[in-house]
C-alpha positions as CSV (number, residue, x, y, z in Angstrom):
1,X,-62.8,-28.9,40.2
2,X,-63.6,-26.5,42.9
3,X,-67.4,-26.6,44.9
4,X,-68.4,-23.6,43.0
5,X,-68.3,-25.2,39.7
6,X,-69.1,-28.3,41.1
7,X,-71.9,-26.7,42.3
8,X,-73.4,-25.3,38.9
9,X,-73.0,-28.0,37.0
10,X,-75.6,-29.8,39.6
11,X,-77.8,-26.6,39.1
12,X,-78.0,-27.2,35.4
13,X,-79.1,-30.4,35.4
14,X,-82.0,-29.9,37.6
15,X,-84.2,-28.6,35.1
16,X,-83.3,-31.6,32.4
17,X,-84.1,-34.2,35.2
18,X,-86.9,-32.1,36.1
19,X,-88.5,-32.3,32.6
20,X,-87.9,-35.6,32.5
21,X,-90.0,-36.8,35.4
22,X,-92.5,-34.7,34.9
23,X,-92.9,-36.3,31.5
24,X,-92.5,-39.5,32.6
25,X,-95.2,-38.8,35.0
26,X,-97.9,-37.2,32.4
27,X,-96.8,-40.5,30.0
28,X,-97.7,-42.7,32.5
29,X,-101.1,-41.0,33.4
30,X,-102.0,-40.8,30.1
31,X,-101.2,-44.9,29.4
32,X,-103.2,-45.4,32.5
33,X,-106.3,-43.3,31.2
34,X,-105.9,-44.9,27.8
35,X,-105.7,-48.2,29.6
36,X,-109.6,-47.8,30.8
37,X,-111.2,-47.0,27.4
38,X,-112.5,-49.8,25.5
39,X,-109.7,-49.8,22.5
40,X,-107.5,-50.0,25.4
41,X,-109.1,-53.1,26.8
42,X,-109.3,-54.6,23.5
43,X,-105.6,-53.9,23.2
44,X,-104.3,-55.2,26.4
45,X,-107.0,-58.5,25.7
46,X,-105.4,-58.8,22.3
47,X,-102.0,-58.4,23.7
48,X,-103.0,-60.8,26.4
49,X,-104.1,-63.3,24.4
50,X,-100.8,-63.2,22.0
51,X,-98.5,-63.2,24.8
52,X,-99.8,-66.3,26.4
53,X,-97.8,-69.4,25.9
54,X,-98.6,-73.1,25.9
55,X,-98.8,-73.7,30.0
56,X,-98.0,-70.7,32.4
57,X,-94.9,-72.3,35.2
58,X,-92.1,-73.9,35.1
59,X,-91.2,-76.1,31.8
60,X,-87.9,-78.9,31.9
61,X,-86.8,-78.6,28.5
62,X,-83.9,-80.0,27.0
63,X,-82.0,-76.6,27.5
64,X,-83.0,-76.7,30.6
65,X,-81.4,-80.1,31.4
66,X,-78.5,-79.9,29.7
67,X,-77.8,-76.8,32.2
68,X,-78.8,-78.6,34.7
69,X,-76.1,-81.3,34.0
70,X,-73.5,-78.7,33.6
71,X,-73.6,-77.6,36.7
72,X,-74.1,-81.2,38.9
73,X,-70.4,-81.2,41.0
C-alpha cells in the first residue's frame, strides 16, 4: 500500500471517529444533567440501595480459600 492510499483511508475515518466523540461527549452531558434532577437522584438512590451487598470489603469465603490453597507452594 503506497502513502497516498494510506493516507486516505486515515482521512475517511476522521469524520466516523469524529461523530463518535462528539456523541459520546453530548451522552455524557446529558447523563450528567439527568443525574441532578430529582428522578435522577431517586434512580441512582434506588440503584444504590440495590446494588449494596451484605458488608462493603473484603470477604474469605470458601471460594476464596480453596484459591488460596491452590496456590500455597
Amino acid at each position: 500500500m503506497s502513502d497516498k492510499s494510506t493516507n486516505l483511508v486515515s482521512e475517511e475515518n476522521k469524520p466516523a471517529r469524529r461523530k463518535f466523540f462528539i456523541g459520546a461527549g453530548a451522552t455524557v452531558g446529558a447523563v450528567a444533567v439527568a443525574s441532578q434532577t430529582s428522578i435522577g437522584k431517586a434512580v441512582i438512590q434506588e440503584i444504590g440501595s440495590t446494588v449494596k451487598g451484605k458488608d462493603d470489603g473484603y470477604q474469605l469465603t470458601a471460594h476464596i480459600r480453596k484459591y488460596y490453597e491452590t496456590t500455597m507452594l
